[in-house]
DOZA-767253 format. One record per residue (C-alpha): residue in three letters; x, y, z. Coordinates in nm, 4 decimals, padded with zeros to 6 digits, always signed. Each point is the difference from the previous one (the first is absolute). Example, Ala and Ser with C-alpha at 12.3 -4.5 7.8 and 13.67 -1.06 7.14 Angstrom:
! DOZA-767253
  rest         X         Y         Z
   ALA  +01.2300  -00.4500  +00.7800
   SER  +00.1370  +00.3440  -00.0660
This chain:
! DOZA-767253
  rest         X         Y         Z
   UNK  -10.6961  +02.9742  -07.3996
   UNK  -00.0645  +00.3098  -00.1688
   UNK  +00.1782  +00.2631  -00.2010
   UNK  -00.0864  +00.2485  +00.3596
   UNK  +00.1996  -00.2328  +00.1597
   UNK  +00.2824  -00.0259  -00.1920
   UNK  +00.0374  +00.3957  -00.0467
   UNK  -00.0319  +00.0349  +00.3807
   UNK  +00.3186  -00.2273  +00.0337
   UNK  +00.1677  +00.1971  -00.2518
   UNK  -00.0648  +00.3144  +00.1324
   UNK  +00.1604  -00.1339  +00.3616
   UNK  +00.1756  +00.2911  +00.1177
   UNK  +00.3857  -00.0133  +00.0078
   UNK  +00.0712  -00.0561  +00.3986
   UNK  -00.2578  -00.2858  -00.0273
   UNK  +00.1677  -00.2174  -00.2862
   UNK  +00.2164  -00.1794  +00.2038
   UNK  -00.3275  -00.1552  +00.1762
   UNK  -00.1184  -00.0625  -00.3384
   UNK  +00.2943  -00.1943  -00.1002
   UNK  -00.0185  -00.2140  +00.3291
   UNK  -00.3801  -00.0843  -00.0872
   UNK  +00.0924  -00.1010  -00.3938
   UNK  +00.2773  -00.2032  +00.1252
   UNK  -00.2212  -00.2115  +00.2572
   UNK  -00.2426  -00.0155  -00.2459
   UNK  +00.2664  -00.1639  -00.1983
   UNK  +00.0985  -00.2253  +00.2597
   UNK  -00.3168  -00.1008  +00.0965
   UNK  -00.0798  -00.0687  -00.3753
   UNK  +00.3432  -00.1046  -00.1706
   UNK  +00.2326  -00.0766  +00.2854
   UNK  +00.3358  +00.1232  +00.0239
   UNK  +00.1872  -00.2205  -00.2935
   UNK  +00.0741  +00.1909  -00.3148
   UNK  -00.0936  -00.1605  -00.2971
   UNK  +00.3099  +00.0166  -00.2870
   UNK  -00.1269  +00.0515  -00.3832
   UNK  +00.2858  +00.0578  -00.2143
   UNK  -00.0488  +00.1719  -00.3060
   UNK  +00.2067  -00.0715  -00.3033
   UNK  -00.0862  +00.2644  -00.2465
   UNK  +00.0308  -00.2304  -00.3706
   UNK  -00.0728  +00.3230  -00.2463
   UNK  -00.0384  +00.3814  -00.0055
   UNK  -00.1396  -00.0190  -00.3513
   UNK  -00.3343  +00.1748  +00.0444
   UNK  -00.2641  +00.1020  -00.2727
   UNK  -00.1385  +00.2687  +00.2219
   UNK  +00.0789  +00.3470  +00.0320
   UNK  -00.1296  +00.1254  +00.3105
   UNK  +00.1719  +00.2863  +00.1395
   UNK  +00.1052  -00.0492  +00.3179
   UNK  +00.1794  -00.3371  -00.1248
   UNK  +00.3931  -00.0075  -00.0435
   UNK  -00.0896  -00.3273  -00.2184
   UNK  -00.1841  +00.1939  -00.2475
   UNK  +00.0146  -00.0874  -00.3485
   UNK  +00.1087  +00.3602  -00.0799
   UNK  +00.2867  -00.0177  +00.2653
   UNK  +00.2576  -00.0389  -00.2583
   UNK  +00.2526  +00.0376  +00.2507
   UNK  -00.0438  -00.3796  +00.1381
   UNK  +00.1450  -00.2847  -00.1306
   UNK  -00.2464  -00.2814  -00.0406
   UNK  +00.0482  -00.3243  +00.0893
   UNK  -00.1834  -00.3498  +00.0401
   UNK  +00.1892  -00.2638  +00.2336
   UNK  -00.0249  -00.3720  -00.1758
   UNK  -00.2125  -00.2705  +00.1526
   UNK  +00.2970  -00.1577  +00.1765
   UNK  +00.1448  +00.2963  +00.0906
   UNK  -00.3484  +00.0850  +00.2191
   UNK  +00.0223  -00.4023  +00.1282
   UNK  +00.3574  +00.0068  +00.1434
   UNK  -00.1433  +00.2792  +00.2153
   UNK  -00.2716  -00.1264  +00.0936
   UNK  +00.1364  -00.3466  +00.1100
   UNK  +00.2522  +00.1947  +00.2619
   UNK  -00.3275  +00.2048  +00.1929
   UNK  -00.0730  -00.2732  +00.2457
   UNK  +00.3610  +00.0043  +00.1612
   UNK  -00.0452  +00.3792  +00.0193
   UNK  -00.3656  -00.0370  +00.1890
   UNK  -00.1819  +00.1570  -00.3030
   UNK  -00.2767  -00.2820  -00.0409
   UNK  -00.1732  +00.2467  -00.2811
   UNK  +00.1499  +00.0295  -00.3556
   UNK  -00.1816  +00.3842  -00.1101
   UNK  +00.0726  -00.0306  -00.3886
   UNK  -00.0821  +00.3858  -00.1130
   UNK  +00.1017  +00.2199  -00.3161
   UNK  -00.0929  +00.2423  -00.2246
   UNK  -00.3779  -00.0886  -00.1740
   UNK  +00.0571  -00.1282  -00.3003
   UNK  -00.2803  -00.2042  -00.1096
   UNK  +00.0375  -00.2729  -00.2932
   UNK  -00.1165  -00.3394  -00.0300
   UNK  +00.3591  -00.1517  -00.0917
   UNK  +00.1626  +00.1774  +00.3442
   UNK  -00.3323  -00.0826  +00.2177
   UNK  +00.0399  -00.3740  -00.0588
   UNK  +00.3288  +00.0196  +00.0642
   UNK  -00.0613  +00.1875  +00.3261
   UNK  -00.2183  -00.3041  +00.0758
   UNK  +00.2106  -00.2613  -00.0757
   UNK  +00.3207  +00.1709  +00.1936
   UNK  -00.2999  -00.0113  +00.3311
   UNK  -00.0494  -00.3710  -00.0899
   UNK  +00.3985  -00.1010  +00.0374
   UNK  +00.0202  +00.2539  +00.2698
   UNK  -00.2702  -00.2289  +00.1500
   UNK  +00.1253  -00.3080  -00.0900
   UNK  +00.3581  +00.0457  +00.1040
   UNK  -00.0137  +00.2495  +00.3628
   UNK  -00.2454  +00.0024  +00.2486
   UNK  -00.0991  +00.3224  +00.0001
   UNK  -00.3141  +00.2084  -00.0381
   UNK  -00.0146  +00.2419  -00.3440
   UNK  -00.1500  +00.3203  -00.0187
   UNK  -00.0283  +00.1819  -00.3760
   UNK  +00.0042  +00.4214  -00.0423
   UNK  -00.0355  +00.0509  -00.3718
   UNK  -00.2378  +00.1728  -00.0295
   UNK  -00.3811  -00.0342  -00.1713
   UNK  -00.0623  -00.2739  -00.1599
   UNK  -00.3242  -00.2082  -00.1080
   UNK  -00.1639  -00.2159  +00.2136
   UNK  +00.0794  -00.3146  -00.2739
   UNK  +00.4174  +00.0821  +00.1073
   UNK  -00.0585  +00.0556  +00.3362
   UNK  -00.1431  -00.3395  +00.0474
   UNK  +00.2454  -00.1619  -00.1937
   UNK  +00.2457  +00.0909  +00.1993
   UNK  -00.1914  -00.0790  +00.3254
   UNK  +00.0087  -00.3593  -00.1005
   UNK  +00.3628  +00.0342  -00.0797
   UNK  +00.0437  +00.0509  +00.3397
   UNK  -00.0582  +00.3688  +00.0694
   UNK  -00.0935  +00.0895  +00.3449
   UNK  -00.0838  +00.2937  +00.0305
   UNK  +00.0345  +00.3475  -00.2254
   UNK  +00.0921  +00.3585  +00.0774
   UNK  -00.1697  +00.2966  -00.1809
   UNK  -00.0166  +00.3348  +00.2145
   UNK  -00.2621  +00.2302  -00.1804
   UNK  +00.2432  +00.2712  +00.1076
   UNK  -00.3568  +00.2388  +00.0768
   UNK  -00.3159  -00.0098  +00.0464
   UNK  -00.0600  +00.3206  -00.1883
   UNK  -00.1373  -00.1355  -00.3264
   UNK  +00.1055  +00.3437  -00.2162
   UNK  +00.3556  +00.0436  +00.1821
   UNK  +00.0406  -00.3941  -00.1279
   UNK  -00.0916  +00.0325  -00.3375
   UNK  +00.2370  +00.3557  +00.0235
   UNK  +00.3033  -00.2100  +00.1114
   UNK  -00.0233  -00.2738  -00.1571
   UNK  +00.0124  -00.0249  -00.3900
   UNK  -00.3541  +00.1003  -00.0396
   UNK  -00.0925  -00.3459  +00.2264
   UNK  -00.3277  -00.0072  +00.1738
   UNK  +00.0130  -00.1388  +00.3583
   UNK  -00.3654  -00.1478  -00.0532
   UNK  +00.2560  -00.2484  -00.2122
   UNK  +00.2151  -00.0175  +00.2788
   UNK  -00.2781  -00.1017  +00.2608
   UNK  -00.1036  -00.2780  -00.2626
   UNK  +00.2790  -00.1740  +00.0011
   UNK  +00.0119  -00.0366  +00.3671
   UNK  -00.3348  -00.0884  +00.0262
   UNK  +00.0890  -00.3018  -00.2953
   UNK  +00.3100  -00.0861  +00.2392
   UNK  -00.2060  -00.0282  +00.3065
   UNK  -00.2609  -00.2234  -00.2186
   UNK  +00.2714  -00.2210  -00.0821
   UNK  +00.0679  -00.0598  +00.3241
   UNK  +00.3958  +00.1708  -00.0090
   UNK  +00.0703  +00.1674  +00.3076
   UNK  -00.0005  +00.3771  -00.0943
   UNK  +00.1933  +00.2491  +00.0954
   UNK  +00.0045  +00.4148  -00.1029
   UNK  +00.0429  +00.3222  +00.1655
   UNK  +00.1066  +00.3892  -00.1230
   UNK  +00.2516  +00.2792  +00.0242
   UNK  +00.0007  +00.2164  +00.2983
   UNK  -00.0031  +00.3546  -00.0829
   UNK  -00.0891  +00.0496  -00.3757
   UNK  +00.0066  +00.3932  -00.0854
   UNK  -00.3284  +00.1189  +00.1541
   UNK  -00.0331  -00.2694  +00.2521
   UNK  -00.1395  +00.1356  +00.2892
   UNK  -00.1801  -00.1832  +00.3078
   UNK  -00.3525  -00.0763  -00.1569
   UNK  +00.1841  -00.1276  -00.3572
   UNK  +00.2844  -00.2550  +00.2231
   UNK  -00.3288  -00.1365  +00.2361
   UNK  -00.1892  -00.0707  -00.2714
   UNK  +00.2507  -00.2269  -00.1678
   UNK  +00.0785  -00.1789  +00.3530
   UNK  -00.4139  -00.0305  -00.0253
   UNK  +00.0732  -00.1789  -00.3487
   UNK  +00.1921  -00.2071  +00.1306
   UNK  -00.1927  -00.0835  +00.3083
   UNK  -00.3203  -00.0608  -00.2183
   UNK  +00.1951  -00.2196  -00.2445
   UNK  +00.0609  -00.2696  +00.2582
   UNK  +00.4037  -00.0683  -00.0622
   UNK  +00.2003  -00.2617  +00.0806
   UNK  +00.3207  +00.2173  -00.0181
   UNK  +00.0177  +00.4045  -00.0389
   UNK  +00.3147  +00.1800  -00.1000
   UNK  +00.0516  +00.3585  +00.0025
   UNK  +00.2857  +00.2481  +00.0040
   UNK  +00.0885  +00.3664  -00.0330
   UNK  -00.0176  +00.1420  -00.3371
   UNK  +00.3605  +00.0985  -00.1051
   UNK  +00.0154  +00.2508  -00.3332
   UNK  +00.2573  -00.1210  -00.3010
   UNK  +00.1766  +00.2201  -00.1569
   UNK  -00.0229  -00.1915  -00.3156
   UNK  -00.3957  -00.0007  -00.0206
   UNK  -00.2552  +00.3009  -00.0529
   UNK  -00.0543  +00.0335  +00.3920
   UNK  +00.3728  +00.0169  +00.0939
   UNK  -00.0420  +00.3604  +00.1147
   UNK  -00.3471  -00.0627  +00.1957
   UNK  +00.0903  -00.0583  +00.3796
   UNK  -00.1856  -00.2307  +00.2322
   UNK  -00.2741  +00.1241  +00.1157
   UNK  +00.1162  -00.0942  +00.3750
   UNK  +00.3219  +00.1028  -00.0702
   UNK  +00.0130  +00.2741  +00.2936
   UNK  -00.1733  -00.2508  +00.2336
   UNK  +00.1682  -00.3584  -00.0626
   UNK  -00.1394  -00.1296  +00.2904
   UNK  -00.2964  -00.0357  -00.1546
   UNK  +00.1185  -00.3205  -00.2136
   UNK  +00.0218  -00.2122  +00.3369
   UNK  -00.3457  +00.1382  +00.1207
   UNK  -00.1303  -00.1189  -00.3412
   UNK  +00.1726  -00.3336  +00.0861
   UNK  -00.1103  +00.0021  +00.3443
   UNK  -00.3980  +00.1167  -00.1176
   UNK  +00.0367  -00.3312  -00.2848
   UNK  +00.0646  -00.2472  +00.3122
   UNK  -00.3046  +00.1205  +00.1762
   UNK  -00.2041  +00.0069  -00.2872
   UNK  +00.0901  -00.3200  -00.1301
   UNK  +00.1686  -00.2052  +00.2748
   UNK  -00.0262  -00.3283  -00.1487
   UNK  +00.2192  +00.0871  -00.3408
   UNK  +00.3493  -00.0750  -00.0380
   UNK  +00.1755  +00.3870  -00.0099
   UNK  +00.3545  -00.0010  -00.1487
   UNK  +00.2533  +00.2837  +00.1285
   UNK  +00.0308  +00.0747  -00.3742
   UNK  +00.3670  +00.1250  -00.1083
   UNK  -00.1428  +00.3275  -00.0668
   UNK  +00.0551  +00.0915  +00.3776
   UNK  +00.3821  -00.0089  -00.0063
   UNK  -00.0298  +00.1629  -00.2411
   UNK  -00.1532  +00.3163  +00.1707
   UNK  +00.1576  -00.1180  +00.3303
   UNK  +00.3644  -00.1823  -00.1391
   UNK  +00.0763  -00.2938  +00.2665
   UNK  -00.2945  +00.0125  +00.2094
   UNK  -00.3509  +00.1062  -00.1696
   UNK  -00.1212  -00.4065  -00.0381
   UNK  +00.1189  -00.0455  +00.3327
   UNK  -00.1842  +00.2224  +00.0950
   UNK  -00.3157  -00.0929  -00.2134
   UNK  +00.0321  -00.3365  +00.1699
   UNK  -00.0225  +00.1634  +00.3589
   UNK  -00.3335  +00.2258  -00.1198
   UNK  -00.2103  -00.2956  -00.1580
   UNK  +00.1808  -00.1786  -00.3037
   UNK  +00.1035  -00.4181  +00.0366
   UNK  +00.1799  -00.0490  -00.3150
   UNK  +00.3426  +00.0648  -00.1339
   UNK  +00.0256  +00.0105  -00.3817
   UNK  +00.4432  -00.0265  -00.0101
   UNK  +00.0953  +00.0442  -00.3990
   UNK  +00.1034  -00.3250  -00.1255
   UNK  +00.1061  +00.1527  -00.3437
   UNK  +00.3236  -00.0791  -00.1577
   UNK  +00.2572  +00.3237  +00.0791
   UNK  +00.0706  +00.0313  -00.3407
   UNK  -00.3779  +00.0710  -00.0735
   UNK  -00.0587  +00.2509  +00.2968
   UNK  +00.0594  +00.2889  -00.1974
   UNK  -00.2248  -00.0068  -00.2595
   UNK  -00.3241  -00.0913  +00.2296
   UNK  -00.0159  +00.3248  +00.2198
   UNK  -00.3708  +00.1204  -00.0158
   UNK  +00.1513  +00.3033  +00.1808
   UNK  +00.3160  +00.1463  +00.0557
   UNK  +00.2373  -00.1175  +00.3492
   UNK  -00.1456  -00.3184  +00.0028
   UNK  +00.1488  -00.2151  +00.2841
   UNK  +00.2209  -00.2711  -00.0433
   UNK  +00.1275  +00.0171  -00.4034
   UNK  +00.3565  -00.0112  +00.0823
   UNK  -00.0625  -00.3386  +00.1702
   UNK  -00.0687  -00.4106  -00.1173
   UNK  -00.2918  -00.2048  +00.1207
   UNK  +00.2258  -00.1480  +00.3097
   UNK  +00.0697  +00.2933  +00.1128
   UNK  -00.3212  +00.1655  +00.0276
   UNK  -00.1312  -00.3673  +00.1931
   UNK  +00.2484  +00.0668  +00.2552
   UNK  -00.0207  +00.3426  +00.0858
   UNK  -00.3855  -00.1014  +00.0182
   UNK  +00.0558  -00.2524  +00.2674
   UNK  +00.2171  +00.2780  +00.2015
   UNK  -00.2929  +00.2522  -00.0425
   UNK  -00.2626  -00.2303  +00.1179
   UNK  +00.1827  -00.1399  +00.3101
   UNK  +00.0805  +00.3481  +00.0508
   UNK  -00.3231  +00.1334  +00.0967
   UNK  -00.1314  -00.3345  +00.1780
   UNK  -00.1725  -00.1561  -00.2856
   UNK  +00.0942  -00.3639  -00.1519
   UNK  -00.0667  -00.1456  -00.3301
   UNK  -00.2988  -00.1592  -00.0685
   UNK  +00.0194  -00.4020  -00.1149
   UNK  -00.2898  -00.1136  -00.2876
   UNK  -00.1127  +00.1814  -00.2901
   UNK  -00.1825  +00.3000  +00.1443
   UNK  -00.3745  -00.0691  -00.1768
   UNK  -00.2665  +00.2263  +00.1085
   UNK  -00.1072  -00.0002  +00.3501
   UNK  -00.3635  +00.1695  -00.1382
   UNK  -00.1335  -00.3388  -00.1200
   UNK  +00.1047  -00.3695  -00.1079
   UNK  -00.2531  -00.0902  -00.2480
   UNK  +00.2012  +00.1459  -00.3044
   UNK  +00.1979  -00.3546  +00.0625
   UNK  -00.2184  -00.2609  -00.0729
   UNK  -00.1677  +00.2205  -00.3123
   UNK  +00.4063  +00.0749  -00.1303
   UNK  +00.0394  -00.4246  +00.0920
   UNK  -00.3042  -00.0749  -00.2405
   UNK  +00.1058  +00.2104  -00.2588
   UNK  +00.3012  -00.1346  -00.0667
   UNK  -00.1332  -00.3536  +00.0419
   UNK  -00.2429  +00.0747  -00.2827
   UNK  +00.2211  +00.2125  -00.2347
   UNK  +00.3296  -00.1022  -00.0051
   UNK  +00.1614  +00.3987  -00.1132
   UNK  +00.2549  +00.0067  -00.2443
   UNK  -00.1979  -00.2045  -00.2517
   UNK  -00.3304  +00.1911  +00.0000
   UNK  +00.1229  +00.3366  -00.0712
């Protein structure tokens, strides 16, 4: 695989991207099978100590109201998602590092554990290697952190003054650890062009993931960048040929239709995502009453609705376009041996009390 490759894909002319759908979603047959693989979210906290400026969570977005959901709030939530076929709890908020909140993170993945039988994924953000593995032998199985770009000075321009050599660390201390690791980036950053969106499906080609999320940049009004468009904006097909591009260059890694799509394309764009390469459906399992106040960008799908809701109209989606929902937890299809060193781990260091 090389970055020619992936920039000839891109550049597939616009009569010809219906054949390059077909070939992304056999590749994703052959590779994933047809099941869809549920991972509810349930965002806890849009508290964030960043200020990066494409982010409606900012910490200068004094517009939000800020929340954190308790403990057992998170846990009654969690302990409904296997009668709704989500076997993945995806605990994500705002980053908000501190050691107080980080053990409690990890002992919230220790009852969630203990007390469901689901699989939990963490996006919080960087963190040192010492939490990350102390929440691995919680329980944690796996952890999202999209580096957003590869474009080291665009990164450290969006993001707080953040470096993404920082970024890359941390997911090469997750993969160490043995979670299963999962990132990904914006499509369509101001100035993206074909060389700049290749190079970051290169990235994430060359860093070996076991799942890869990515979705179309959508300006906030609330942030620095609300007034810079897309950069695909005029051409929006270009977010499924991204998608499409992903499942050849990586056709072993779990690819969520992120929410992001309906967004762009209300009612059918992760339907469509799932048709063009994508085997995972990421329905918000956030209390209504938080919905609100966790919108990254503005007309984010689903706010208006509760957790059973969104399950439901999930199942109607799936069935109809052919697909069925997936039974187990979903773990990465690239290798097994992150099992038996995550097993050992926890044999050895028993989490909560060695943090």
């Amino acid at each position: 695989m090389t970055k020619r490759d992936i920039l000839d894909w891109l550049s597939t002319p616009e009569p010809e991207r219906e054949s390059l759908y077909r070939q992304a979603d056999e590749v994703r047959r052959t590779h994933m099978g047809d099941a869809v693989h549920l991972r509810g979210i349930i965002e806890f906290s849009n508290v964030c100590a960043n200020d990066c400026l494409y982010c409606g969570l900012r910490r200068s977005n004094v517009a939000l109201r800020r929340y954190r959901m308790a403990p057992d709030e998170i846990l009654d939530v969690a302990r409904r998602m296997a009668e709704w076929g989500q076997m993945t709890v995806v605990l994500q908020s705002g980053e908000s590092p501190s050691r107080a909140g980080d053990r409690a993170l990890g002992e919230l993945i220790a009852r969630i554990k203990r007390e469901t039988p689901l699989a939990v994924t963490v996006s919080v953000g960087n963190r040192p290697r010492g939490t990350y593995a102390y929440w691995r032998d919680c329980g944690m199985d796996r952890y999202l952190l999209r580096f957003e770009t590869s474009d080291a000075d665009l990164y450290r321009r969006l993001h707080d003054g953040g470096s993404l050599e920082e970024r890359l660390a941390c997911l090469e201390s997750l993969r160490a650890l043995g979670v299963q690791v999962g990132s990904g980036f914006m499509i369509g950053l101001p100035g993206e062009d074909l060389d700049r969106l290749a190079e970051n499906i290169y990235l994430c080609a060359a860093l070996d993931l076991d799942m890869i999320g990515i979705g179309p940049y959508i300006p906030n009004p609330d942030t620095p960048m609300g007034n810079e468009p897309n950069a695909w904006a005029a051409a929006p097909e270009m977010f499924f040929v991204a998608i499409a591009v992903l499942r050849l260059a990586c056709p072993t890694a779990h690819i969520p239709a992120t929410t992001a799509f309906d967004a762009v394309f209300p009612g059918r764009g992760r339907d469509l995502a799932l048709q063009r390469g994508a085997n995972v459906f990421m329905p918000n399992s956030t209390p209504g009453r938080y919905r609100r106040d966790y919108q990254l960008y503005p007309n984010k799908p689903c706010v208006d609705e509760e957790s059973g809701d969104c399950a439901a109209c999930v199942l109607l989606r799936l069935k109809a376009i052919g697909r069925t929902i997936a039974i187990g937890p979903g773990h990465s299809r690239r290798n097994t041996a992150w099992a038996s060193t995550v097993a050992d781990s926890r044999k050895k260091n028993p989490g909560p009390s060695n943090f």
